[in-house]
PATIPA-946769 format. One record per residue (C-alpha): residue number from 1; residue in one letter; chain; y, x, z. Coordinates in nm, 3 decimals, padded with zeros to 5 digits. Example, Ala and Ser with C-alpha at 12.3 -4.5 7.8 and 13.67 -1.06 7.14 Angstrom:
2
+-----+------+-----+---------+---------+---------+
: seq : type : mol :      yy :      xx :      zz :
+-----+------+-----+---------+---------+---------+
:   1 :    a :   A : -00.450 :  01.230 :  00.780 :
:   2 :    s :   A : -00.106 :  01.367 :  00.714 :
+-----+------+-----+---------+---------+---------+
REM end
This chain:
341
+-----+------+-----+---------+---------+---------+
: seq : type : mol :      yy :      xx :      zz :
+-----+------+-----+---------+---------+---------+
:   1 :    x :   A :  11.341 :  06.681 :  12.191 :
:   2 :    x :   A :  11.070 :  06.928 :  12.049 :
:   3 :    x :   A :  11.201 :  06.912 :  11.684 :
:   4 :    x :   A :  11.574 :  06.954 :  11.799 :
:   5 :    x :   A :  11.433 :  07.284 :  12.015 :
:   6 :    x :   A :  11.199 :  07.412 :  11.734 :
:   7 :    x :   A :  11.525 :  07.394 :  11.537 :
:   8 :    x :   A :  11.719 :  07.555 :  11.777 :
:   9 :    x :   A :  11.517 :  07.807 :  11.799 :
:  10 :    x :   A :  11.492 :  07.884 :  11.402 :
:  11 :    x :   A :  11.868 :  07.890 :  11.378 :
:  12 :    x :   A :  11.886 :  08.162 :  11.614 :
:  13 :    x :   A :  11.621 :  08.339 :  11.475 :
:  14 :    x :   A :  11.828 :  08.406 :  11.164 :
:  15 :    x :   A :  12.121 :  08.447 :  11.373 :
:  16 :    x :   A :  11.934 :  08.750 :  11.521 :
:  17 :    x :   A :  11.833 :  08.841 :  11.149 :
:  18 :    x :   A :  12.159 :  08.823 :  10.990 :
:  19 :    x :   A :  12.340 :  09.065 :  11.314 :
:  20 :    x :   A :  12.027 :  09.270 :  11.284 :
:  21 :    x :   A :  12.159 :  09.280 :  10.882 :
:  22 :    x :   A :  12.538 :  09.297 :  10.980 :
:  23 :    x :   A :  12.499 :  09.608 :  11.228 :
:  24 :    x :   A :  12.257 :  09.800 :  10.937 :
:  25 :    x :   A :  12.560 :  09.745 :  10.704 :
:  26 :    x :   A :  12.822 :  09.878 :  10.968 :
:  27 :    x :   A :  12.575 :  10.187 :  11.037 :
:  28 :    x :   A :  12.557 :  10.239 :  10.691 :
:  29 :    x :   A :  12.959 :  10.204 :  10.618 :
:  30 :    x :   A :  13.022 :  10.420 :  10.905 :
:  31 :    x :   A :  12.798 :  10.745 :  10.836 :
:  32 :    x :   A :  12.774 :  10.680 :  10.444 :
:  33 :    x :   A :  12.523 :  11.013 :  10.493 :
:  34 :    x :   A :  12.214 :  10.848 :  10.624 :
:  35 :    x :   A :  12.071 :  10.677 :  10.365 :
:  36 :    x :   A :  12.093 :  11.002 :  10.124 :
:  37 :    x :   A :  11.978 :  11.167 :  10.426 :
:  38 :    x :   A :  11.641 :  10.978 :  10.445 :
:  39 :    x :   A :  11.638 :  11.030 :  10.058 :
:  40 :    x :   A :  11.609 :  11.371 :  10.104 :
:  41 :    x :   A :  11.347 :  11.352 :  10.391 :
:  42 :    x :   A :  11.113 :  11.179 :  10.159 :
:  43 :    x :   A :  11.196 :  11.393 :  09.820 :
:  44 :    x :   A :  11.073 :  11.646 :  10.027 :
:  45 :    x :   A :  10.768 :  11.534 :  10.157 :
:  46 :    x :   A :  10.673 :  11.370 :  09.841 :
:  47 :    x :   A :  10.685 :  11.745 :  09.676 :
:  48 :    x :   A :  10.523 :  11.914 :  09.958 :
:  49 :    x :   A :  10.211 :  11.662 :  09.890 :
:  50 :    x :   A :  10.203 :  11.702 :  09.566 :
:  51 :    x :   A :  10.251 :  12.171 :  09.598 :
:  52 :    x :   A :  10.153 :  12.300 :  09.877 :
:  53 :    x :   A :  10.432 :  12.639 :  09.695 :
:  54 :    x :   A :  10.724 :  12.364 :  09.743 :
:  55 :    x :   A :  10.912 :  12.377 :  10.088 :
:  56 :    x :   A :  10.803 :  12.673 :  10.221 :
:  57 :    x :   A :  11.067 :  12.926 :  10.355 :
:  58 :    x :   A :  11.100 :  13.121 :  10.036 :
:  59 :    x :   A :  11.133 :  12.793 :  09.843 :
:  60 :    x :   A :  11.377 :  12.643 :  10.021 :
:  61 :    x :   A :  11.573 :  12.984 :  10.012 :
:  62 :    x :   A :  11.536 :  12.938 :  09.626 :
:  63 :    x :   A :  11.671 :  12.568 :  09.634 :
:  64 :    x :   A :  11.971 :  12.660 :  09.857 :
:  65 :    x :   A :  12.076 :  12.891 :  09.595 :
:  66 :    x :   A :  11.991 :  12.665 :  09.322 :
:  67 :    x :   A :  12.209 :  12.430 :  09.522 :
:  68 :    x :   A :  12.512 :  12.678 :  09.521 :
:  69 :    x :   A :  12.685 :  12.591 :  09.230 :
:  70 :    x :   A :  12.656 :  12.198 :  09.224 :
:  71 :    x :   A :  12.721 :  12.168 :  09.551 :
:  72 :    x :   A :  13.033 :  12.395 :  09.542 :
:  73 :    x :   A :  13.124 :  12.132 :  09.222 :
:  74 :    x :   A :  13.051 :  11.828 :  09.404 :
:  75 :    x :   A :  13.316 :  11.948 :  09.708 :
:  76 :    x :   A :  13.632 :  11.918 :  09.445 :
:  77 :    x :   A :  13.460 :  11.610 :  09.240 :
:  78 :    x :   A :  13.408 :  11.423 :  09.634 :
:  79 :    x :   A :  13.770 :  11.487 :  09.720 :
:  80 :    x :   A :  13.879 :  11.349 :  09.346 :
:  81 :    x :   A :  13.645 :  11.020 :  09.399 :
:  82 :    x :   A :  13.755 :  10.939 :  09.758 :
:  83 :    x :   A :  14.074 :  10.835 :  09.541 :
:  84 :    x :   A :  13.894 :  10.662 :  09.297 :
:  85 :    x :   A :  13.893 :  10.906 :  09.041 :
:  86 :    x :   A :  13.656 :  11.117 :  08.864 :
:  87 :    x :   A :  13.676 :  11.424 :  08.666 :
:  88 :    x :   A :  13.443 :  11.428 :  08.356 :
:  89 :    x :   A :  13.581 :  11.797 :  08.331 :
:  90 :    x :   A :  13.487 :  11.975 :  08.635 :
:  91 :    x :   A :  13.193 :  12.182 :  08.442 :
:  92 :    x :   A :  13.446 :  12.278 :  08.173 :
:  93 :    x :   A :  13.659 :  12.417 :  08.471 :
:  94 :    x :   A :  13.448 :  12.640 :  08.630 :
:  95 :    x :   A :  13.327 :  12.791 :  08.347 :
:  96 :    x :   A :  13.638 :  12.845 :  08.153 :
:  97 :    x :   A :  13.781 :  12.998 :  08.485 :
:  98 :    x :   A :  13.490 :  13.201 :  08.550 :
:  99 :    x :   A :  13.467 :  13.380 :  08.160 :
: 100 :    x :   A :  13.886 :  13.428 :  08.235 :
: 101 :    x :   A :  13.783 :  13.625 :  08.539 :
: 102 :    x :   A :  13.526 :  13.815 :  08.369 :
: 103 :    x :   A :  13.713 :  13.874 :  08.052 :
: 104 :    x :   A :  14.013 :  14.008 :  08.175 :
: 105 :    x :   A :  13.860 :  14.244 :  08.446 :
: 106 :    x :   A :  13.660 :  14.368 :  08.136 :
: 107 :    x :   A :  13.840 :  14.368 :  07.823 :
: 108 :    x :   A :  14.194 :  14.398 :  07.998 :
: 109 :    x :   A :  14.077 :  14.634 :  08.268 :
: 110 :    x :   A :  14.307 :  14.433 :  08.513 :
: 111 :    x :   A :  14.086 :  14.512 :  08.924 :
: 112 :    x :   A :  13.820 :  14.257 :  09.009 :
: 113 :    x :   A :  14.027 :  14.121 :  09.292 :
: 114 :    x :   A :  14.330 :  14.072 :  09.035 :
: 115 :    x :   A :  14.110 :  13.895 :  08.770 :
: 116 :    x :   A :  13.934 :  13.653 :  09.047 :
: 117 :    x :   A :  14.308 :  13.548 :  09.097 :
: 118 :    x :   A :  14.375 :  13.532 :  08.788 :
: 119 :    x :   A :  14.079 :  13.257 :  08.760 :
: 120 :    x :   A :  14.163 :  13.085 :  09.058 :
: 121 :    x :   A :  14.513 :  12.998 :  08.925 :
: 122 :    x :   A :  14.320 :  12.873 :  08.576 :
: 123 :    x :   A :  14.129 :  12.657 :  08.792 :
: 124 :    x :   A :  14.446 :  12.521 :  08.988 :
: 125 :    x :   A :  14.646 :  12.494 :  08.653 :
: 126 :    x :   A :  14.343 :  12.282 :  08.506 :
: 127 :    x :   A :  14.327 :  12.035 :  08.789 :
: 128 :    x :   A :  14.734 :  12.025 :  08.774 :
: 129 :    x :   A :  14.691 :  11.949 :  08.387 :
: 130 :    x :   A :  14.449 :  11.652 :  08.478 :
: 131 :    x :   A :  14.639 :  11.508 :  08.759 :
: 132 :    x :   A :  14.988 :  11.530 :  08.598 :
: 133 :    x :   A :  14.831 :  11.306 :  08.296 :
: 134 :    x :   A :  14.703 :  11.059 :  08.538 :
: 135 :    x :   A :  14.999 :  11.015 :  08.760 :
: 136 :    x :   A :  15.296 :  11.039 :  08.476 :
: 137 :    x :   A :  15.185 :  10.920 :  08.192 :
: 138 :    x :   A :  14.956 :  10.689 :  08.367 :
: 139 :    x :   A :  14.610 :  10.743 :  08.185 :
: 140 :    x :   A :  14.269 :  10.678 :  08.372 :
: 141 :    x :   A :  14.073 :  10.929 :  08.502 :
: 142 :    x :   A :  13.800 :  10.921 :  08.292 :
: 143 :    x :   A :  14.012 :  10.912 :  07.975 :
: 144 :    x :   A :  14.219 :  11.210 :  08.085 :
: 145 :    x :   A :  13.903 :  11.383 :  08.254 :
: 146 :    x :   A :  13.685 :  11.295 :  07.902 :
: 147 :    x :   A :  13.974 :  11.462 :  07.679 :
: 148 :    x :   A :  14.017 :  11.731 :  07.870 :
: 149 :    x :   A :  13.650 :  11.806 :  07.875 :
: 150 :    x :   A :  13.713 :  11.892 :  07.531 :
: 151 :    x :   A :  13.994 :  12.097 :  07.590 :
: 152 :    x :   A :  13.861 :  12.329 :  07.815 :
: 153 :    x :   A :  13.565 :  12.380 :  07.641 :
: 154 :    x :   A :  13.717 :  12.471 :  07.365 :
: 155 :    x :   A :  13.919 :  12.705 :  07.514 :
: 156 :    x :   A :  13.681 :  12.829 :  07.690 :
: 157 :    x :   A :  13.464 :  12.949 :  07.355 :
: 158 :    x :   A :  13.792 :  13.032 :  07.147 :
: 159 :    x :   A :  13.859 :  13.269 :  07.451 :
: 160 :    x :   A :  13.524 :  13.413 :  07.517 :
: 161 :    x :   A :  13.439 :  13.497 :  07.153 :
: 162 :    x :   A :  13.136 :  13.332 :  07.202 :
: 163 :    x :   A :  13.015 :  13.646 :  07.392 :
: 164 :    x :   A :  12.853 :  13.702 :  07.766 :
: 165 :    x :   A :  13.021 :  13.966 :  07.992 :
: 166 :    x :   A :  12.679 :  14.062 :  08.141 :
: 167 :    x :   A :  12.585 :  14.241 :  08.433 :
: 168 :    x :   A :  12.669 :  14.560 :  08.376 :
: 169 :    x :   A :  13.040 :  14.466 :  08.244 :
: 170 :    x :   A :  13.120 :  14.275 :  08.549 :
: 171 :    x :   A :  13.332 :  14.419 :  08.792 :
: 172 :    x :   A :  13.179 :  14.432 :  09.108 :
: 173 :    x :   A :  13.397 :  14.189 :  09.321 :
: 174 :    x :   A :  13.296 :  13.888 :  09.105 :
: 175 :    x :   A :  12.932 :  13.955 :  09.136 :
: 176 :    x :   A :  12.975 :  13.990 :  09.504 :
: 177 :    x :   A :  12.869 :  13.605 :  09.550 :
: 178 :    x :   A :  12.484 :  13.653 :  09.451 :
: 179 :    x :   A :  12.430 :  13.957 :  09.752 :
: 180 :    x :   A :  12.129 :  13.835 :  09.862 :
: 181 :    x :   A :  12.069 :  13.776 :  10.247 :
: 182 :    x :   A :  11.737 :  13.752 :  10.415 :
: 183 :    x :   A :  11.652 :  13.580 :  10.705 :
: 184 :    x :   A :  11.338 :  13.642 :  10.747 :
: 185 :    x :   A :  11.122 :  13.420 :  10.474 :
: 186 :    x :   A :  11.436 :  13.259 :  10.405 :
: 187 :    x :   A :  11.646 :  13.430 :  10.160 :
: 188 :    x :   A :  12.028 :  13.265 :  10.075 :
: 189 :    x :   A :  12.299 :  13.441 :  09.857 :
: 190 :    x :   A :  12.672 :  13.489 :  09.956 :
: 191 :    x :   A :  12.764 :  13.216 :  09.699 :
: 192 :    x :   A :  12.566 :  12.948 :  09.913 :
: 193 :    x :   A :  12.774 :  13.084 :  10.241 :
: 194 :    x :   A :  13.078 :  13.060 :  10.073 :
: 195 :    x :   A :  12.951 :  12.677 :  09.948 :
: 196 :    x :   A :  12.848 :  12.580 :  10.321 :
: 197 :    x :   A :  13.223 :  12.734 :  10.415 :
: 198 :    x :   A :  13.397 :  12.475 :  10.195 :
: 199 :    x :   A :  13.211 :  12.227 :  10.297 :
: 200 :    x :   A :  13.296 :  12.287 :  10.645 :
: 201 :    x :   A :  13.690 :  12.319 :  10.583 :
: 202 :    x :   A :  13.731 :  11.991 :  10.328 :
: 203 :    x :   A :  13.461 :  11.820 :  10.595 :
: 204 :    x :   A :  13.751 :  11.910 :  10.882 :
: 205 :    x :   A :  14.106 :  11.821 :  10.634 :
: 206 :    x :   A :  13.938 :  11.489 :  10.541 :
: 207 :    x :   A :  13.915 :  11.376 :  10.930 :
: 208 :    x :   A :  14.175 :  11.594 :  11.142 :
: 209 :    x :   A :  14.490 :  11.600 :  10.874 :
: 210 :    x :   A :  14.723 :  11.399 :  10.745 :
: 211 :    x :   A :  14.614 :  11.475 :  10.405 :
: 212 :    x :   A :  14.298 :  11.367 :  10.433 :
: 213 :    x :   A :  14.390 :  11.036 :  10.579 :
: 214 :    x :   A :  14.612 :  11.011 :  10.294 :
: 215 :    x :   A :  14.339 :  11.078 :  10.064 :
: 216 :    x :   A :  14.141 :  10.810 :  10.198 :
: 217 :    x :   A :  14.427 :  10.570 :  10.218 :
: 218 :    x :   A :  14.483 :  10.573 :  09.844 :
: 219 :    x :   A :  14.173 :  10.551 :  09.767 :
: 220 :    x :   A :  14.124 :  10.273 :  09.976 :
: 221 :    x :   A :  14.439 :  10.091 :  09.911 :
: 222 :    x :   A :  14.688 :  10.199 :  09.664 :
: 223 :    x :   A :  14.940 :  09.942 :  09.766 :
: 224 :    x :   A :  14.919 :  09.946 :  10.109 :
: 225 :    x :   A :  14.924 :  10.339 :  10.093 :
: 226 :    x :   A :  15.233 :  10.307 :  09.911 :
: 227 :    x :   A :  15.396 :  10.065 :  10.139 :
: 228 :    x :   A :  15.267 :  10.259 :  10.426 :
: 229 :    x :   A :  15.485 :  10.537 :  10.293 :
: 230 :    x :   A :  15.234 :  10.740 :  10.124 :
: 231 :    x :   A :  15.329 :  10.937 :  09.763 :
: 232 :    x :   A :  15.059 :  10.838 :  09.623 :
: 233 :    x :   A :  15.143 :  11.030 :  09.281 :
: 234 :    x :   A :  15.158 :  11.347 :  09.536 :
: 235 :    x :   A :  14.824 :  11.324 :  09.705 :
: 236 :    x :   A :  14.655 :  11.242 :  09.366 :
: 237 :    x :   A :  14.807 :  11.529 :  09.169 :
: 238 :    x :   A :  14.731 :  11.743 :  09.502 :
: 239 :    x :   A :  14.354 :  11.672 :  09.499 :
: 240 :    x :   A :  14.304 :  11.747 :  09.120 :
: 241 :    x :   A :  14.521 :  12.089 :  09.207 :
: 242 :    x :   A :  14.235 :  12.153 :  09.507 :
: 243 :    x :   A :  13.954 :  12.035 :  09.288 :
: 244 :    x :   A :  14.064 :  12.250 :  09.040 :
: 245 :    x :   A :  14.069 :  12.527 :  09.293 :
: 246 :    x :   A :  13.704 :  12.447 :  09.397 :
: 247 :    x :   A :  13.618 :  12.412 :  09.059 :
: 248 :    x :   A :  13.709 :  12.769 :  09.029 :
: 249 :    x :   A :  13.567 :  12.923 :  09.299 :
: 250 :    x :   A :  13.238 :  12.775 :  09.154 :
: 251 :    x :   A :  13.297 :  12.970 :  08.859 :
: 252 :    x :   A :  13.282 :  13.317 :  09.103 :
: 253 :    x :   A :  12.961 :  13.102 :  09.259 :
: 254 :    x :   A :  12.826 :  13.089 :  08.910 :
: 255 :    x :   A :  12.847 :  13.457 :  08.769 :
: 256 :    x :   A :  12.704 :  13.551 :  09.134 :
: 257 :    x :   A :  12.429 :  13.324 :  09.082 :
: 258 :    x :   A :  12.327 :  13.442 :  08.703 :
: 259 :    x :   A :  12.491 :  13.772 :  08.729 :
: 260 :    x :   A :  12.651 :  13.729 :  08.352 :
: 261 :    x :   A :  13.000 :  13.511 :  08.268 :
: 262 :    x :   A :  12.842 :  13.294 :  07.970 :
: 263 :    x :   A :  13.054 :  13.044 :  07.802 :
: 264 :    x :   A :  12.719 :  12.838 :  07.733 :
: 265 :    x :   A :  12.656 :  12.819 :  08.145 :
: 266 :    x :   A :  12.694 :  12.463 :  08.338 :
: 267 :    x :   A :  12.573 :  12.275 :  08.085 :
: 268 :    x :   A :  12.497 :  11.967 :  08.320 :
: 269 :    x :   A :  12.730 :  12.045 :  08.614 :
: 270 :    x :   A :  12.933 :  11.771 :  08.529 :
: 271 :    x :   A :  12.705 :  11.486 :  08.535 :
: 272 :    x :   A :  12.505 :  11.665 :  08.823 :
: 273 :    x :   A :  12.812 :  11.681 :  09.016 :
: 274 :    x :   A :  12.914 :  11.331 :  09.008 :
: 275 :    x :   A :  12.538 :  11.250 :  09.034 :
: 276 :    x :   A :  12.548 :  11.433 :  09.365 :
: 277 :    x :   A :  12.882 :  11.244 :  09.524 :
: 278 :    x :   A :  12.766 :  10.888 :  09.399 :
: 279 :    x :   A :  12.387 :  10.949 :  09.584 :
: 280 :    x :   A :  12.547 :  11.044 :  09.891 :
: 281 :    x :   A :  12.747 :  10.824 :  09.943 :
: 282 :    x :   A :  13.108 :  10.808 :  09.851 :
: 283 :    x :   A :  13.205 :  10.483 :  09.718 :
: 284 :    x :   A :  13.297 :  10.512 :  09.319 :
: 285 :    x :   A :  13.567 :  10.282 :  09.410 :
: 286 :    x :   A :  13.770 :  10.525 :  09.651 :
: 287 :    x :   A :  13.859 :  10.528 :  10.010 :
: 288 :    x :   A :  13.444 :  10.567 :  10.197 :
: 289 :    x :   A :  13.260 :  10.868 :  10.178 :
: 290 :    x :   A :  13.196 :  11.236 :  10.364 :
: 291 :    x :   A :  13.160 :  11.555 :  10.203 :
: 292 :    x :   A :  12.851 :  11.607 :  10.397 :
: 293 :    x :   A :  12.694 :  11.303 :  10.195 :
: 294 :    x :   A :  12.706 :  11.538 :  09.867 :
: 295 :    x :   A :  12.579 :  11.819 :  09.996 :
: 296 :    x :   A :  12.294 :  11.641 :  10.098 :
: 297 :    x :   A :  12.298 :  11.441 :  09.719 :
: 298 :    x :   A :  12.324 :  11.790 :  09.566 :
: 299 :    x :   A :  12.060 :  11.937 :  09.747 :
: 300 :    x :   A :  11.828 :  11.599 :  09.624 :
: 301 :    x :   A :  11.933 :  11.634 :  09.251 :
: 302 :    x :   A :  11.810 :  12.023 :  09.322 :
: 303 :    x :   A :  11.515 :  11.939 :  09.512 :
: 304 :    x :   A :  11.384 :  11.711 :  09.245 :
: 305 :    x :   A :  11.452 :  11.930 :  08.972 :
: 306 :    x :   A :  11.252 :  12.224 :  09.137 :
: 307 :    x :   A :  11.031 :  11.986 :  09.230 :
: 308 :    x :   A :  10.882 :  11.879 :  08.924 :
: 309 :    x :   A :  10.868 :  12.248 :  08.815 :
: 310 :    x :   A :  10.708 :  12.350 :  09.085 :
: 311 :    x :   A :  10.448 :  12.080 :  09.048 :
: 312 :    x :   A :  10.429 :  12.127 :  08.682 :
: 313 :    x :   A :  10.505 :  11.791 :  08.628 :
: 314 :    x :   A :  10.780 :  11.696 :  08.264 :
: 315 :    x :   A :  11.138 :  11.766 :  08.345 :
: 316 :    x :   A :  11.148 :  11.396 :  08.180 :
: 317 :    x :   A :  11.086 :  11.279 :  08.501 :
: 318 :    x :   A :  11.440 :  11.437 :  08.666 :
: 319 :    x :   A :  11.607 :  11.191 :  08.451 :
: 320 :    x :   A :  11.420 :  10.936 :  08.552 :
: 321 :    x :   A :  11.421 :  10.980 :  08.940 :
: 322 :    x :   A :  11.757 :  11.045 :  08.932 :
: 323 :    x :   A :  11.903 :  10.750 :  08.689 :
: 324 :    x :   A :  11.729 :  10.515 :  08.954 :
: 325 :    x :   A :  11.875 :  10.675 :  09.254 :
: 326 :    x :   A :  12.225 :  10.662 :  09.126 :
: 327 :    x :   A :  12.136 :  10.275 :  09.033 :
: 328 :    x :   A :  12.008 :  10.215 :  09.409 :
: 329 :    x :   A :  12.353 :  10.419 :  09.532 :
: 330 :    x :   A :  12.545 :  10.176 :  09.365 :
: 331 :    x :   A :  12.427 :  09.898 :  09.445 :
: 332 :    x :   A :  12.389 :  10.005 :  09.829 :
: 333 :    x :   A :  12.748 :  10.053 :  09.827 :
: 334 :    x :   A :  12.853 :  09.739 :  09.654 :
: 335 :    x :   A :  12.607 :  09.518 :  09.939 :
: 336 :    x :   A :  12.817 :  09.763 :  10.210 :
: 337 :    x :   A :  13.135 :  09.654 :  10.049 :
: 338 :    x :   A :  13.093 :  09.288 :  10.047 :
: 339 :    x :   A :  12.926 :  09.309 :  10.415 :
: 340 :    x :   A :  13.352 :  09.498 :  10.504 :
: 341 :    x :   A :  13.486 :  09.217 :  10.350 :
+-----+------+-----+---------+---------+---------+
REM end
């Protein structure tokens, strides 16, 4: 009678353990945010050990602006991922629209608010190009995404001469995004309000609108979508148009943050970008994810950057930190996607 209670008692001891297990994995599919959250939290306090400059109210003013352009990025490349996508291109966007809004305010003398337009449409006419590949003639993403990387950089230094419209060549409405506001210690730039704003209106599509259940149902789904009664050809060529949009207005985010239109800018916003959606959270595979999730991955990638200069520690180290984050992302989301199924 003993042994068969002892063993009773074991079994439901990892009964207990494998619900405790179960709910962490239903937390964790539910608010995809946390564990990047937590990420964060410790990134932080990790730095603030090792500089007693990092995290202080100045310094995090200086990493919310650093933040600006990546996280405006990561809002178009979350949407693009949700359906299981990815744009390899997103950096070759945003600059190639931000040197055609600087160009033709200054060497065309068409009005600031004209040539921010002017870039806005680029931006919208890029993401149409990508999604209008992937939908008709039925290419993958990251083919398309990877050619037109190419593309647009291209264009991008055929148009701009290889020359920087600097500060004093700008008009003013495009530099209007890096007015500095001080709160006190803290001190922000327009661009990072303007990057909080989108991240508030995609944040309230994706849940309260059709078309952001739609976006999530093909990336979830495909077929079902479809037989649900979903275009899916029409959301995904939608979501590279508003990427390309948001790609855009991170152009205007960029010459506001280094007051000059350089076709040489953004280097890594492409990589940081994705870097950013994949460590908070959104599932490469589509269909799980929150916008929220890569502004807090954006703000890590930033953090540890600034980090290790702050500390004076090798920039080596950035690739190191995050390659194993994005490793650990990925495999946290596979374990939450076998735990759904």
């Amino acid at each position: 009678m003993s042994d068969a209670i002892a063993g009773y008692d074991a079994a439901e001891e990892f009964l207990d353990r494998q619900s405790t297990i179960k709910r962490v994995q239903a937390v964790l599919h539910t608010y995809p945010w946390l564990s990047p959250a937590v990420v964060l939290a410790i990134t932080l306090v990790i730095f603030r050990i090792a500089s007693s400059k990092f995290a202080t109210p100045t310094d995090l003013g200086v990493i919310a602006q650093q933040t600006a352009v990546v996280g405006t990025v990561a809002v178009g490349q979350t949407l693009i991922i949700l359906t299981g996508g990815i744009d390899l291109s997103c950096g070759a966007i945003m600059v190639f629209s931000s040197m055609v809004m600087a160009k033709t305010a200054f060497d065309q003398g068409v009005p600031g608010p004209v040539a921010l337009a002017i870039g806005l449409v680029v931006g919208c006419l890029a993401g149409a190009f990508n999604g209008f590949l992937i939908t008709r003639v039925k290419l993958p993403p990251f083919i398309v995404t990877l050619g037109s990387l190419g593309i647009f950089t291209s264009l991008t230094l055929l148009y701009a001469t290889g020359r920087t419209v600097r500060n004093t060549e700008l008009a003013r409405q495009l530099k209007w995004l890096g007015k500095p506001i001080d709160l006190g210690g803290f001190r922000i730039t327009t661009g990072v309000i303007v990057m909080l704003a989108l991240y508030a209106v995609s944040a309230y599509i994706l849940r309260y609108t059709a078309w952001g259940t739609h976006v999530y149902a093909v990336g979830d789904d495909p077929d079902a979508a479809r037989l649900a009664g979903i275009q899916n050809s029409r959301v995904i060529v939608s979501v590279y148009v508003a990427a390309g949009f948001i790609f855009a207005i991170a152009g205007w985010v960029l010459i506001g943050r280094v007051n000059a239109a350089s076709p040489n800018s953004g280097i890594d916003t492409n990589l940081d970008s994705i870097t950013a959606v994949v460590i908070g959270g959104t599932s490469l595979f589509g269909g799980r994810g929150r916008v929220i999730g890569s502004l807090i991955g954006a703000l890590i990638v930033t953090s540890v950057d600034h980090g290790l200069s702050v500390a004076g520690l090798d920039q080596s180290y950035k690739q190191l930190a995050i390659g194993g984050l994005i490793i650990v992302a990925v495999t946290a989301d596979q374990w939450i996607r076998r735990a759904r199924a």
